[in-house]
C-alpha positions, 0 to 999 in steps of 0.5 A: 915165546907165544905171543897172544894175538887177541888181548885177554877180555877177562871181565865177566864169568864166561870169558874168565871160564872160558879162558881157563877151560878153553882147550878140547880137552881140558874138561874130559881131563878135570873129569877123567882125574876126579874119576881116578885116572891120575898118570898121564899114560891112564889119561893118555888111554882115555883119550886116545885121539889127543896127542901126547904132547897136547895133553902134558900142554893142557895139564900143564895149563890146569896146572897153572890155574890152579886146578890140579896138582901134580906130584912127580915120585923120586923113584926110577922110572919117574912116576907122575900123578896129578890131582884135582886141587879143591878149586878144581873140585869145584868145577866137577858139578858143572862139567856133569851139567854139561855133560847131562845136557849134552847126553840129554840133546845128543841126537839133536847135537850130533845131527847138527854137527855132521850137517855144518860137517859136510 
C-alpha cells in the first residue's frame, strides 16, 4: 500500500489544485473527455506518450475527486466511458486559460525548457 512520504498541506487553493491535478496528464485528460473522447482507447490515441496503465491510475484519480464519472456497459466486450462530472465541468475555463497562456508564451517557454534540458 502507498504510503505518503510528505504529509498533505491542503490549506490554501493552490495546494488543494495542485493536489487534485498533480499528474502530467491529468489536465490533457479533463480537456480530451470535455472534447468528446470518453473510451479510454480514444484517450489512450490522444495520448500516445502516457502509458496504459498510468492513464487508468490518473482516471481513477479524477474518479475519486469527484471530476469525472465512468460508466462501465454490461455488454461482451466491456465498454468504458468516463464523463466530466458538473464539478469537473468547472475546471474546463481554467485549463483553456492555461492552455492560452501556454500558446501565447510558447516560444519563450520551449526555449527555456530545451535550455534547463541540456
Amino acid at each position: 500500500m502507498y504510503e505518503r512520504k510528505i504529509p498533505l498541506n491542503l490549506n490554501c487553493g493552490l495546494d488543494l489544485i495542485g493536489e487534485v491535478l498533480y499528474g502530467k496528464w491529468k489536465m490533457r485528460l479533463l480537456w480530451f473527455i470535455e472534447q468528446g473522447n470518453k473510451r479510454p482507447s480514444e484517450l489512450q490515441r490522444k495520448i500516445p506518450d502516457a502509458s496504459r496503465r498510468v492513464l487508468n491510475m490518473q482516471l481513477k484519480e479524477l474518479e475519486g475527486h469527484e471530476l469525472i464519472t465512468k460508466k462501465i456497459y454490461p455488454v461482451v466486450p466491456p465498454k468504458v466511458e468516463y464523463s466530466l462530472t458538473d464539478f469537473g465541468k468547472t475546471l474546463i475555463p481554467v485549463i483553456g486559460a492555461i492552455g492560452e497562456w501556454g500558446d501565447m508564451n510558447a516560444e519563450r517557454l520551449q526555449k527555456v525548457i530545451t535550455r534547463d534540458a541540456r
